[in-house]
N, C-alpha and C positions, 0 to 999 in steps of 0.2 A: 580229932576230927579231920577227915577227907579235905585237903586243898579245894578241891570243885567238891560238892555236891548239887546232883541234879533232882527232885524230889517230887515225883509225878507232875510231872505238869504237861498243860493242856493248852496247845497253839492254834489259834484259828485263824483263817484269812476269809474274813468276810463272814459267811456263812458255813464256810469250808473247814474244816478240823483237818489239820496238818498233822496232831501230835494227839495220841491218846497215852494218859498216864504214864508218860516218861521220867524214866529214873538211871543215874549212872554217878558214879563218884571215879574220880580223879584222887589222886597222891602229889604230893610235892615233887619235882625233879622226874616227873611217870611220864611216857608219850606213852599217848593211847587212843587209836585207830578205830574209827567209825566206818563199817560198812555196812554195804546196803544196793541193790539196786535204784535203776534213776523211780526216783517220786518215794522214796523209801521214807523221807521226813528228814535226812543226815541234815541237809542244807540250813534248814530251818528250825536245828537243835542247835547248832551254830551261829546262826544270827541272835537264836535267845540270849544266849551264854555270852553272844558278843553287846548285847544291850541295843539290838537291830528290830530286837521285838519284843512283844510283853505279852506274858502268858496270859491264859485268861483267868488258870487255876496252877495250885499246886507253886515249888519255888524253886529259885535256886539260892545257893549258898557260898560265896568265896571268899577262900581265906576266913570262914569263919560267922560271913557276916550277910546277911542277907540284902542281896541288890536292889530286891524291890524293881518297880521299875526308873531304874537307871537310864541313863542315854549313852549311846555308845559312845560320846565324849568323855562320860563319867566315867566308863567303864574303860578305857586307855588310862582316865589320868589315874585309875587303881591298879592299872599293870595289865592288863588284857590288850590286846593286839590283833588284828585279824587278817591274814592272808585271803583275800575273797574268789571264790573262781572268777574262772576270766580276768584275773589279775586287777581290772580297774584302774589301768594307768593312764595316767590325764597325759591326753593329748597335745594340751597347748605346752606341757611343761618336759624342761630337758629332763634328763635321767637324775643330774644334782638333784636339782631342782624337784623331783619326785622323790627324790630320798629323803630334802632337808625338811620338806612337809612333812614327816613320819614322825619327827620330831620334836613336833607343836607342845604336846602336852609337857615337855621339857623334865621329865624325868629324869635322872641322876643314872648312872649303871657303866659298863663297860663298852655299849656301842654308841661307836663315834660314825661320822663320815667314813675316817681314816681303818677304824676298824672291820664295816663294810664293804672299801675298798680291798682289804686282804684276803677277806673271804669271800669276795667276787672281782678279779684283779680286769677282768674284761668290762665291767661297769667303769672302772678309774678312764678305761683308755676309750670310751666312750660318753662319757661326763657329760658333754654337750650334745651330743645327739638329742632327739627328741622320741619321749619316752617310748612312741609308738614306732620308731624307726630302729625296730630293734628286731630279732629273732622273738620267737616264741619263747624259747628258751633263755632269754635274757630279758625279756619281760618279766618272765616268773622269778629270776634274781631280784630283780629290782622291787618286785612285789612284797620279795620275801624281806629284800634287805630295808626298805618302808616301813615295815612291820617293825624289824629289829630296833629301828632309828628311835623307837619309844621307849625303849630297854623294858620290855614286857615281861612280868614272873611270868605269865601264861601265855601260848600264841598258838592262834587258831587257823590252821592250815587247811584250807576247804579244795577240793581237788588238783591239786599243784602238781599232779600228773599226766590230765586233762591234757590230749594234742600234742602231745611232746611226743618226739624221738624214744625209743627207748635208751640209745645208749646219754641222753642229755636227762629223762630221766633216773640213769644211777647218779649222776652229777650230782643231781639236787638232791636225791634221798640221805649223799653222804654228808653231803652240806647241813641236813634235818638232825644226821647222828654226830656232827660235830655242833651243833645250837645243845641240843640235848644231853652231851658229856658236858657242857658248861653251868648247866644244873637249871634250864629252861626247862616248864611244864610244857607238854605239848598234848595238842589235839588233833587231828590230821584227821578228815574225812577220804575217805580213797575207795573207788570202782573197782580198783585190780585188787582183789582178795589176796594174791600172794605177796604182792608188795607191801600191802597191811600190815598183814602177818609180823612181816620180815622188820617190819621197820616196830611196833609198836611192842610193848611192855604187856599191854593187854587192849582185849579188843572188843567193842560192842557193835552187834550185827542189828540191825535194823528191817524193818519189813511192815509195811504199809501203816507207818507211824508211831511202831510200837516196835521196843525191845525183844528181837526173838530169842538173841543170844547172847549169851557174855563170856568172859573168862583168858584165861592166861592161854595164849597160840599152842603151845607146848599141851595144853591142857584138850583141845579143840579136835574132835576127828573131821576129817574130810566128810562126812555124811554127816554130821551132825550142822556142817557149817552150809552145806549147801539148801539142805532141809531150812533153816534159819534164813537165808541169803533168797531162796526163791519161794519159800512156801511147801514144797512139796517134798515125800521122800525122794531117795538115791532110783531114777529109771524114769520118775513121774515126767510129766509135759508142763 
């Protein structure tokens, strides 16, 4: 059985249906790349999986075992993680002090402080600064490295590319390919369809709540992905 499986399900807000009949399966140690235009549903396939929301139909499945609806406390202290866009770093609290919260559910594994600190060495020489007095792009460390501090088997990366530099985004993505040689599941929602590509194992296209496309990048033509990505074929408006 599939590490994640995601198994039609059906997301409403309100009145509103977010998600129709949504289905995708995850692997063990697999990054795998959600795209999508904005309003596509990525966001809020994301908060399900993170235990941020509860379907209305349909389920998910991790590790085997069906979450039900879980809280996303539950869902950290079972190894889920979530990098959120906009990072969500509290403002009253220094950059530690945003890391060592990440930490709560006290999970056992190989990230420490001290670990985070290696793999973001400009976080250490900034420790007390205050979370929001930071670059863009060191917000998004400290988001990521908050995430880490749970020692998460799965971790959910929702546009961690969002407003960034590009050269501060290859930063982070080698940063995502060293979390993911250390045998982390990942899930990474991403706008820029070639950084997707680039980064994921396999990849699921999204379009107005529904799965238009799947499959391994290698496997994926430029017109089948754009068809998938906007709706329309190769020339349309």
């Amino acid at each position: 059985m599939s590490f994640l499986i995601v198994n039609e399900i059906e997301v409403f807000y309100g009145e509103f249906q977010a998600l129709f009949g949504v289905s995708m399966a995850v692997e063990r140690s697999e990054t795998v790349a959600i795209i999508g235009a904005n309003g596509a549903g990525k966001t809020t396939l994301m908060r399900s999986i993170a235990g941020q929301l509860i379907p209305a139909s349909g389920d998910i499945l991790y590790q085997g075992t069906s979450i039900g609806p879980k809280s996303a406390f539950e869902m950290n202290r079972l190894g889920v993680a979530m990098v959120p866009e906009g990072r969500k770093i509290f403002p009253s609290l220094s950059v530690e002090e945003n890391l060592t919260i990440g930490g709560y559910a006290k999970r056992t594994g190989e990230w420490t402080l001290e670990k985070v600190y290696e793999l973001f060495p400009i976080l250490q020489e900034r420790r007390t600064n205050g979370g929001t007095d930071l670059s863009g792009g060191q917000q998004q460390m400290v988001a990521i490295g908050r995430a880490l501090m749970s020692n998460p088997d799965l971790i959910l990366m929702d546009e961690i590319s969002l407003g960034l530099a590009p050269i501060i985004v290859k930063d982070i993505y080698a940063v995502v390919t060293d979390i993911a040689k250390r045998g982390t599941t990942i899930v990474l929602v991403e706008q820029d369809v070639n950084r997707g590509l680039q980064a994921a194992d396999r990849v699921y296209c999204m379009l107005e709540g529904k799965v238009s496309l799947s499959g391994k990048p290698s496997e994926l033509s430029r017109d089948d992905i754009s068809k998938a990505y906007f709706g329309v074929e190769k020339g349309g408006v």
